[in-house]
N, C-alpha and C positions, 0 to 999 in steps of 0.2 A: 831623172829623179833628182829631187833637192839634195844638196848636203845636208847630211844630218844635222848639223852643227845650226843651221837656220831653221830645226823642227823643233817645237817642243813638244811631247805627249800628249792629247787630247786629256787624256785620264792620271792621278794620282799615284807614283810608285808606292807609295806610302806604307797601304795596307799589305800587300806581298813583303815588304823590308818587313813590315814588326812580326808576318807570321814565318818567314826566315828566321829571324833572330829568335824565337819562341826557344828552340833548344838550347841557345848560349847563355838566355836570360835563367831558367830553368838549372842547368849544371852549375852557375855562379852561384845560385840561393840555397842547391842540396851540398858544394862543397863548402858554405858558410855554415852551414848546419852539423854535416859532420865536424868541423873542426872546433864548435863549440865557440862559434869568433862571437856570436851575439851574448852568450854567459858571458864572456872576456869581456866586453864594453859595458857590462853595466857601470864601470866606471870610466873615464874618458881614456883612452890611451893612443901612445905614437905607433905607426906603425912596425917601427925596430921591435918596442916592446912585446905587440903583438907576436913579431914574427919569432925573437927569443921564447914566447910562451909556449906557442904552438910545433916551437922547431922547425919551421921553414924558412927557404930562402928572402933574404928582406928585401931586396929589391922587387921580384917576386912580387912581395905578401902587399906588396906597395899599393902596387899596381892593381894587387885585387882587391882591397879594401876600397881604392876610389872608384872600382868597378861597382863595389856596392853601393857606394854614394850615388852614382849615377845612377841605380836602380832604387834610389829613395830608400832604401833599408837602412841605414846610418847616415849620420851625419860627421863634415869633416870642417873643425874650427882651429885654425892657428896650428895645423898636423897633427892633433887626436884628433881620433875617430870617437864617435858613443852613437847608443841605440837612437832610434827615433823611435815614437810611440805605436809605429808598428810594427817594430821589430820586440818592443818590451813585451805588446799582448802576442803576437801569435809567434814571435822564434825565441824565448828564451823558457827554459827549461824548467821554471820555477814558477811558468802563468798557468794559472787553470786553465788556457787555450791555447797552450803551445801544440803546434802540428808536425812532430819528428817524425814520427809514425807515420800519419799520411806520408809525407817527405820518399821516406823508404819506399813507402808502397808504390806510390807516384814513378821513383827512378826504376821499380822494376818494368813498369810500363815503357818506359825510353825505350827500353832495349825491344820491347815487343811489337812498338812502332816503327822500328826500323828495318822489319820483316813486312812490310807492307808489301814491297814488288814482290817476292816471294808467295806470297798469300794471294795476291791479283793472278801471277801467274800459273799455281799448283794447284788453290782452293785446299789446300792440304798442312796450310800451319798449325799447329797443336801448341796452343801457350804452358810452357810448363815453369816451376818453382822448385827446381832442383830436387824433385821428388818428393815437395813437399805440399800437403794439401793445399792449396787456394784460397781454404778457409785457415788464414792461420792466423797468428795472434798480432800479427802487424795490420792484418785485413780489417781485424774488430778494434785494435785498438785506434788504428787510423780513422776507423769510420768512427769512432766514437769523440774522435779529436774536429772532426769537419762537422761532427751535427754539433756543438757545443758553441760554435761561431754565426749559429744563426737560425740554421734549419729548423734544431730540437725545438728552441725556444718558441719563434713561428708555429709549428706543428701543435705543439701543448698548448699555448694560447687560443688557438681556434678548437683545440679538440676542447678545453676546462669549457668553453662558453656552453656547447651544445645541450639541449638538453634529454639528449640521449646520455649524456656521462654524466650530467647533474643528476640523474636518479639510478645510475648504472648501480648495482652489488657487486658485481662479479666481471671482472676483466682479464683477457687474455692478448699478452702480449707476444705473436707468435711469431718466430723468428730473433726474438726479441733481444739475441747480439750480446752487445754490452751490457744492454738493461739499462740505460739512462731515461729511454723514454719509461720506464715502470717505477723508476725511482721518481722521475717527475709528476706520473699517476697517483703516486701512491700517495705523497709529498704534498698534491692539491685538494684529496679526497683521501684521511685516514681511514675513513670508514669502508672507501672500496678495499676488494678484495683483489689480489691485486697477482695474474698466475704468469709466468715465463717461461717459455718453451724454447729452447734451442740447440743444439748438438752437445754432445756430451762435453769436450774439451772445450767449446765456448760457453757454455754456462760455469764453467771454473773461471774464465775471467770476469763473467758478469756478477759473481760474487765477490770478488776485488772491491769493484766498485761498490757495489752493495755495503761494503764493508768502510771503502772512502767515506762514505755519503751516509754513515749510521743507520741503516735501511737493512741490516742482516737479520734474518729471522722476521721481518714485519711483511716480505713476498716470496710466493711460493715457489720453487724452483719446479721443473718437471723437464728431465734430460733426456732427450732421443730424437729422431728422423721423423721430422712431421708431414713429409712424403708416403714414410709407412708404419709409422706407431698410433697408439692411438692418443688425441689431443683434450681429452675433458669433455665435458658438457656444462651445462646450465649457464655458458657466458651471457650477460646482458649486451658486452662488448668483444669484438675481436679484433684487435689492435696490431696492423703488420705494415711497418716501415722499412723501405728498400728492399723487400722480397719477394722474390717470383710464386704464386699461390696459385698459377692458373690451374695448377694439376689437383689441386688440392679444395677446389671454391665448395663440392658437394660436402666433403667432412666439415671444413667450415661452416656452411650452411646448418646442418645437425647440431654441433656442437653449439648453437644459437639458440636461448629460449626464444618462447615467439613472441614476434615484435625486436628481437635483437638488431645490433647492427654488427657491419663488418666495416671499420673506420681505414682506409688503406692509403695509407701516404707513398708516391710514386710518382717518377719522371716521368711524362707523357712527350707524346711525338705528332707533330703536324700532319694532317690528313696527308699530303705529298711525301714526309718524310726529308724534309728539308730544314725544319727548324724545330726548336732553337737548338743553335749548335753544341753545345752540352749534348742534350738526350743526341742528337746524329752524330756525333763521335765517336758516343757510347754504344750506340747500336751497330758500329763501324766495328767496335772492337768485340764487340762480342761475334759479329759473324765472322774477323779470324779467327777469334779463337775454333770458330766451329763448334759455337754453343748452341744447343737447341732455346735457347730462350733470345728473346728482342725486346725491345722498346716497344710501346703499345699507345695507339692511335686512345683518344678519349670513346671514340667509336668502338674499337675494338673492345676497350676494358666492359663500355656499357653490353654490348653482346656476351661476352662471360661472363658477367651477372647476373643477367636477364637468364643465360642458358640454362642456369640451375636453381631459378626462380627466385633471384633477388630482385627488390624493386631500387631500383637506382632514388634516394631521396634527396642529397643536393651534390654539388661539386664545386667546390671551394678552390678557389686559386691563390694559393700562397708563393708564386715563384716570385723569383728576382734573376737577372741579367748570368746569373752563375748557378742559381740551383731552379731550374724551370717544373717543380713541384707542385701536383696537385692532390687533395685530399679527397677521395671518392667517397661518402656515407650510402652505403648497400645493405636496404632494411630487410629482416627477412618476411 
């Protein structure tokens, strides 16, 4: 056998280092966030100063601050540190697109990925939140901070064009969360009618916003389990982003004047199940949890349509490299 030392690799370490490092990179940018370093740098500062603000060790704080330089989040000129322009839009606490919230929800994640041999081994992981629902108010608020960066906008833009919503009256937005896509409905088309369904304790935050965005009292709230309450009728539109519907497509269907649509914004997943890595992570983590629900082939979605007599009318592809999203329009 050669010495090592006179072999090179045929192949590139490269890609295995950066998805190594993926955790160190990740715990650097949630303990910058908790500690509020990127509010601190809106103005330039030394590192001592920081480390006096925050009360940590300075030597320390040193260290970690050029850690974030190196991760392009700040910049370091003559020993201050200050923001870079992407730390001003998405980590400081005062942009309309700061993402703290994801942040949170994101680090509970860490810990549930690190029960992965466990779950390979058992089949028996149950992800829990400390006893607390899963749908909680970091879940909506987070999702509400990651669709503001790109997704929502995308989404609304191709839904305003159609002209199924150019003559729609009456919209249902189910699932509808936060309520930022019905504020943006509503926002584009005062004349639509404009209806949000979604669990009791999260439609009290989607009236929050409601309330940010001057939109209180102009959509109509409707609170309950749209698994098993009942959802309306006479929609033109049934408007459900990032929700599992497959249990629910016949009420849907009903609840649809004729000729309506069901506009359904969702990850899809590659006939093999291999790509894009987003939606296969996703579908990774939902089968530890040991959720009845998955990722769905564009095949699969077209078969739940068809099964309770929707005609599939186009499929618009809106993804990009990070949110591999398609928009389904299902006429009835």
């Amino acid at each position: 056998m050669d010495k090592i030392i006179n072999r090179i690799p045929e192949v590139d370490f490269g890609l295995i280092d950066e998805i190594a490092k993926g955790n160190e990179k990740a715990n650097l940018l949630f303990a910058a966030v908790d500690y509020g370093i990127f509010d601190l740098l809106i103005q330039p500062k030394t590192a001592s100063e920081v480390s006096e603000e925050i009360k940590t060790d300075p030597y320390l704080t040193e260290k970690f601050l050029n850690a974030l330089v190196a991760l392009n989040l700040i910049h370091k000129i003559e020993n201050q540190y200050s923001n870079t322009k992407l730390a001003e839009t998405f980590l400081m606490r005062k942009s309309p697109f700061y993402q703290g919230n994801l942040f949170e929800m994101m680090k509970g994640g860490l810990t549930d990925w690190q029960r992965i041999s466990e779950a390979l081994k058992n089949r028996c992981v149950k992800i829990e939140r400390e006893g607390k629902s899963i749908i909680d108010r970091t879940l909506i608020v987070g999702h509400a901070e990651i669709a503001v960066t790109g997704a929502m906008q995308r989404a609304v833009d191709v839904v305003s064009t159609l002209p199924e919503f150019k003559r729609a009256k009456k919209l249902l937005d189910i699932g509808g969360g936060h309520g930022l896509y019905s504020i943006a409905f509503s926002q584009l088309k005062p004349d639509l009618e404009v209806v949000l369904f979604d669990l009791p304790h999260v439609t009290e935050i989607a009236k929050e916003y409601l309330e940010q965005h001057g939109m209180q009292g102009k959509i109509k709230i409707i609170a309950g389990d749209f698994t098993k309450d009942d959802i309306g009728n006479g929609y033109d539109i049934v408007f459900a982003s990032d929700v599992t519907i497959s249990g629910i497509l016949k009420k849907v269907y009903d609840a649809l004047n004729e000729n309506g649509v069901l506009i359904y914004r969702r990850w899809t997943i590659n006939d093999d199940r291999t790509s894009p890595l987003t939606s296969v992570l996703f579908d990774f983590m939902l089968a530890m949890m040991r959720s009845e629900h998955r990722v769905y082939t564009l095949g699969e979605y077209t078969h739940l349509f068809e099964e309770v007599c929707f005609c599939i009318a186009r499929i618009l592809d809106i993804s990009t490299p990070q949110d591999p999203t398609k928009i389904i329009i299902a006429k009835k």
